[in-house]
Steps between C-alpha positions, in 0.01 A plus 500: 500500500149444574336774256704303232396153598154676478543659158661168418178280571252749331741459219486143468141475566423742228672329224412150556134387361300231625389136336314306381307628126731617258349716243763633187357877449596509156393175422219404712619140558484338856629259681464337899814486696723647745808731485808401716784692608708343305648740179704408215648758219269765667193295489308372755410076512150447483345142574200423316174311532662241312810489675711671252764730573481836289675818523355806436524897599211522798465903364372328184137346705197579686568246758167398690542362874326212540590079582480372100804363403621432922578191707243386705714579819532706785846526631512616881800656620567539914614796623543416855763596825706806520610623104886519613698280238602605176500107417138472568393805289646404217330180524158656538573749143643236359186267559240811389707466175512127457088518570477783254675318249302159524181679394304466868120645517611663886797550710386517814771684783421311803589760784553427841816732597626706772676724178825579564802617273424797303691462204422157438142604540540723223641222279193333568272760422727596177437121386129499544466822357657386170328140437165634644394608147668169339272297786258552720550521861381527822616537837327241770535623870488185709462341805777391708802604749465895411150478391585783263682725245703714727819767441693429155179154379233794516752721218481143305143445557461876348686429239198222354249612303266326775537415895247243623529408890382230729301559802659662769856621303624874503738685245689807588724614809815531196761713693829495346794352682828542385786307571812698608834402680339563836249255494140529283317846617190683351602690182476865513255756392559588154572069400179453673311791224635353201415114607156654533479619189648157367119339662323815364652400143421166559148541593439751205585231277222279603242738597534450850489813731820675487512724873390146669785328350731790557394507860592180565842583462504877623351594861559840420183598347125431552223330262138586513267337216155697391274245356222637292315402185650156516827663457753564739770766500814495740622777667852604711400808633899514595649441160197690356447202244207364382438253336343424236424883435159599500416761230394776762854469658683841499924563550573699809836778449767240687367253169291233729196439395125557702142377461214465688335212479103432502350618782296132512847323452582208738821586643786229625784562641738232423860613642598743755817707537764292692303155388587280211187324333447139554195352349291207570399252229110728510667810542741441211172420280287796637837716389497366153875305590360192498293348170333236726474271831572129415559187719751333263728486188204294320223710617735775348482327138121427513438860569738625204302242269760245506316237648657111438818657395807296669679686803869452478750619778843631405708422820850611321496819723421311805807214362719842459483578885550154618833499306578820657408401877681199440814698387475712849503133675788386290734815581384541877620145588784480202622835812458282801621160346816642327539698841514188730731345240776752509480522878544103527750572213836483721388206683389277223808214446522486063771459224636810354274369187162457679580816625501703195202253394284584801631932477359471162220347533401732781638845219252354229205475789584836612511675092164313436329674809662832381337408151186452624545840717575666178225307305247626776627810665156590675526211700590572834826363618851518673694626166743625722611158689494325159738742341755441815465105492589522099847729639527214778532239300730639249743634780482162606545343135830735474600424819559119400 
């Protein structure tokens, strides 16, 4: 599943072209605007300068990069706690898209996560990877309760064509966790490989170093970088993989690959067998994960030549998890209420009408929570319990 989700995202990225100058190659005309992902009859809505809305074939344009044509915004989007509710993802692609489509100069990933759920870290990844060339973005490591991009937020991090980090923040330490019947446990060997290779894709898509990023998922191999020339070249003596290949590297018989390196080269050695890499904020930048060491969001924009733009903060993500925590609250005392109710039930001195009145008012209480359960079923609770209270209170109902 992974090596398609892989092949998936080099897919998309490949056949989506970036913004901003669009040159006709037949007919030399230009415009300034922005594409969206929006597509109608099997062309794709473009926004231009002049706030018109054209529709054209993207195959038929040079297209330029640049901020002609583009909002004067930046639209931050918080990527903060544990990434463990469906509810919450989808809230976070579906607010990369709405920035994409308003025609913002930067999207800016604010990252301050634990990680968590692979598959919805995939998602994530999967989204960036497809509006990264419609927009540009960059993932901001920040300050705060994790002080870093850790597990399943370093895979989204990766999947930005830049990473800048704040003082004192780490990315790495992804091992996989899988959720099974039993309880949440450490996902085995060969899971663990191709989640690797997920980072090393990843990280080849934005230049970054592809053996540090796979390391960070798999302990199972070592990393030892050879600086020389002001070049650097990244070695797994284990996987016998280098990378990127020097010209003077040579195929052994068992088809892994050997070179020596310079015999003046600066050697590092940046993960051990048995260690997952973790990197701090200098060590990221040393590594070539990390574009740059900022203090803050707005020193962020300066530094990218977006000085004076206006900083906007899209908090539907954030709203998304509220509703969700909320929900847990709702059905964990909807349990215990409902509970006391039917226990006092017997004793409780009504009409045959207020009865039936109060048994089903207490049914519709108990359905909503089991909506909500359904609406949210990562959310941790009794499921159980609240399936026997909705049997309770129809026994009871057929009872009368």
């Amino acid at each position: 599943m992974l090596r398609n989700t892989i092949l998936l995202i080099i897919v998309l990225v490949t056949s989506l072209s970036p913004a901003d100058t669009f040159t006709n190659r037949k007919t030399k005309e230009s415009f300034d605007g922005f594409a969206t992902t929006k597509r109608v009859d099997g062309l794709t809505v473009v926004r231009t300068s002049g706030n018109k809305t054209i529709k054209i074939n993207l195959e038929d344009y040079d297209i330029t990069q640049n901020s002609k044509g583009r909002k004067d915004l930046v639209i931050v989007i918080p990527l903060r706690n544990s990434v463990e509710f469906s509810a919450e993802t989808d809230a976070f692609c579906d607010s990369v898209e709405r920035a994409v489509n308003k025609g913002v100069k930067l999207i800016i990933i604010d990252v301050d996560s634990p990680g968590g759920n692979v598959s919805l870290c995939v998602k994530m990844c999967k989204t960036i990877s497809q509006m990264k060339k419609l927009c540009p973005i960059v993932a901001y490591i920040s300050s705060g309760e994790i002080n870093g991009a850790i597990s399943a937020a370093a895979g989204v991090c990766l999947a930005c064509p830049s990473i800048y980090m704040s003082p004192k923040t780490t990315i790495g330490a992804a091992t996989p966790f899988i959720k099974t019947k039993y309880g949440i446990r450490s996902a085995d060997a060969d899971f663990r490989h191709n989640f690797s290779q997920f980072y090393g894709a990843l990280a080849h898509e934005n230049g970054k170093p592809i053996l540090i990023a796979m390391a960070m998922v798999d302990m199972n191999f070592d990393v030892t970088e050879y600086r020389f020339d002001n070049k650097s070249v990244f070695v797994s003596e284990k996987l016998g993989i280098i990378d990127p290949k020097p010209e003077n590297t040579n195929y052994n018989k068992d088809k892994t690959l050997s070179w020596k390196p310079p015999k003046d080269a600066q050697r590092i050695n940046w993960s051990k067998d048995g260690k997952l890499i973790t990197l701090t904020a200098n060590d990221a930048l040393k590594v070539g994960i990390c574009d740059g060491i900022v203090d803050s969001k707005y020193t962020l924009i300066d530094k990218l030549g977006l000085y004076g733009t206006k900083l906007a903060t899209d908090r539907t993500p954030v709203r998304a998890r509220k509703e969700v925590m909320v929900a847990k609250k709702r059905i964990e005392t909807t349990i215990v209420r409902i509970e006391q109710r039917i226990a006092n039930y017997s004793h409780a001195k009504m009409s045959y009408k207020e009865t039936v009145a109060q048994l089903n008012k207490m049914s519709k209480e108990v359905h909503d929570a089991i909506g909500l359960s359904e609406k949210y079923p990562e959310i941790q609770v009794d499921r159980k319990r609240l399936y026997e209270l909705n049997k309770t209170l129809e026994s009871i109902l057929k009872k009368l």
